[in-house]
N, C-alpha and C positions, 0 to 999 in steps of 0.2 A: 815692345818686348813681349815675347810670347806666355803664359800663365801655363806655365810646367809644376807639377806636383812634387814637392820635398817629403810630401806620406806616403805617395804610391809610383815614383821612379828613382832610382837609386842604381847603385853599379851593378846588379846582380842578375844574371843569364833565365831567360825563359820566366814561369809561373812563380818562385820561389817565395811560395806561401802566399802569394795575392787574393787568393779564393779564399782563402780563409778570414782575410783583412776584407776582403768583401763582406762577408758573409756578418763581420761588425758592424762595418757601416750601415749595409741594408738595417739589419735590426736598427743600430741606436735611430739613422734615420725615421722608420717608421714605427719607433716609439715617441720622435719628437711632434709628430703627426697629432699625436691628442689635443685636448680640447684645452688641458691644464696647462698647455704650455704656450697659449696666442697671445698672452700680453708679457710674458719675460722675453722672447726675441721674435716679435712680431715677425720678419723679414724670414727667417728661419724657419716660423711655425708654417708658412707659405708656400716655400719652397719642397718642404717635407711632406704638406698635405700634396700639393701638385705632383709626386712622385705617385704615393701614396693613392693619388686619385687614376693616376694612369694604369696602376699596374691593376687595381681592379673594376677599372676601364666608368670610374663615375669623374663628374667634373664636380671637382669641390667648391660648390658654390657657398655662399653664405647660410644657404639651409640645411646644407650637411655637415653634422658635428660627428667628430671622432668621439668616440665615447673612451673604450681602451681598447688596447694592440698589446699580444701578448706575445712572445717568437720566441723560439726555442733554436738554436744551434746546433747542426751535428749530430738531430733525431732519427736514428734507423739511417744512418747515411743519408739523410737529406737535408739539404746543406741548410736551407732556413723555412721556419713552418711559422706563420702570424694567422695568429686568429685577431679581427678585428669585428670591433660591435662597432656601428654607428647609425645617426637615426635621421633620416633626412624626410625635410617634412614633416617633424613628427614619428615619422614612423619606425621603429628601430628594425634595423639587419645587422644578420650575423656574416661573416666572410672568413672561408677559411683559405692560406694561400699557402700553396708548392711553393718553394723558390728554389731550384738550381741553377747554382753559378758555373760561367765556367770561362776563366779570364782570358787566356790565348788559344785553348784545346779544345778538342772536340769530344766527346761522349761515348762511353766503352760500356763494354757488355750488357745493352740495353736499359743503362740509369733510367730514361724518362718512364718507359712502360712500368719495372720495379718498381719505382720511389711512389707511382702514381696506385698502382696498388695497392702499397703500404697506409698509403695516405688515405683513400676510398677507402680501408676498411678501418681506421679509427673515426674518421669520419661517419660511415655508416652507424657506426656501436654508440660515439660520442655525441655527435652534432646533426643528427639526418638534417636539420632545414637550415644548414648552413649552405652559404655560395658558393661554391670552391674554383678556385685559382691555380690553374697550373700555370708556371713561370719560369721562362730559361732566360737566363742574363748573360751577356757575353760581354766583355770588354774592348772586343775585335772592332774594328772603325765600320765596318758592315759586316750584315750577318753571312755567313757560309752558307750556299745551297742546301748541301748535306744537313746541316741542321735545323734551316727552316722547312725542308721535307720532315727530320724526324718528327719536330714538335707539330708539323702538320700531323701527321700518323697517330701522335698520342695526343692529340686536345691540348698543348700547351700553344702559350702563348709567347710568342721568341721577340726579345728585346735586347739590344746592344745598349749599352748604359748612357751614348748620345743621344739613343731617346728618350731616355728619362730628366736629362737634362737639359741647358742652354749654356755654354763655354759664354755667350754675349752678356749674362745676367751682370748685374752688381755683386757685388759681395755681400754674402748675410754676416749674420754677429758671431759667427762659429767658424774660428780658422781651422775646424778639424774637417763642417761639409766644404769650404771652399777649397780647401786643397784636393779633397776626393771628388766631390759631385765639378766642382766650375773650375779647376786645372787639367791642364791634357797630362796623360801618362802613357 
């Protein structure tokens, strides 16, 4: 039997507010990512680091501790902004992260270059020695030419949400990531 989402497929034509139920997911995801949450759903705290570790491209090994993950929704039009501390090794970093979703569609009047200026410049004022992360997420089963050129052009980094996951995993203790992250939609 095929593992089809009851959270993210339903009767309803095109986008109809999925970017938005994105844009939850990612956060609560990479708020489960912290360090506070490794022994209430071990299985989860795992999966959500492994995202977590992809998107700003570290392997979350056992000497990297999330410290915290902060994300904001729907700042200046950009769909998700995470500043994360963590310290591996010992050593703390600060990481600030773009995140534009964009579930079936493609990208209008230059979002990436916008969103990425807005962001360099609270960045610049707020955090200079922060890492920053630019991130386009697509829902599309591969990514479009057309947008792995833009996000070439603007320094981001293009991911379709099968790369952030594995459809083969177990199931963790959160029937909210299993229906989003490990069912197809």
């Amino acid at each position: 039997m095929e593992k089809v989402s009851l959270l993210m497929k339903d009767s309803s034509e095109g986008d109809s507010q999925k970017e938005t139920m994105i844009d939850f997911i990612l956060s609560w995801t990479l708020r489960r990512s912290m360090q506070q949450y490794s022994e209430e759903k071990p299985v989860l705290y795992q999966y959500c680091r492994k995202i977590l570790g992809k998107l700003i491209g570290i392997e979350m090994t056992d000497d990297v501790q999330v410290i915290s993950v902060e994300t904001w929704k729907q700042w200046k039009y950009i769909d998700l902004w995470a500043n994360i501390r963590i310290t591996c090794n010992g050593k703390e970093e600060f990481h600030a992260v773009l995140i534009e979703n964009k579930a079936y569609t493609l990208t209008h009047h230059n979002q990436l270059a916008r969103y990425k200026v807005i962001f360099d410049q609270v960045c610049e004022e707020c955090m200079p020695d922060a890492k920053r992360h630019y991130i386009l997420i697509t829902a599309l089963d591969e990514m479009p030419a057309m947008l792995t050129k833009e996000c070439k052009e603007n320094g981001y980094t293009p991911f379709c949400l099968g790369d952030l996951n594995d459809y083969e995993q177990q199931d963790s203790e959160s029937d909210l990531f299993n229906e989003f992250w490990l069912r197809y939609w």
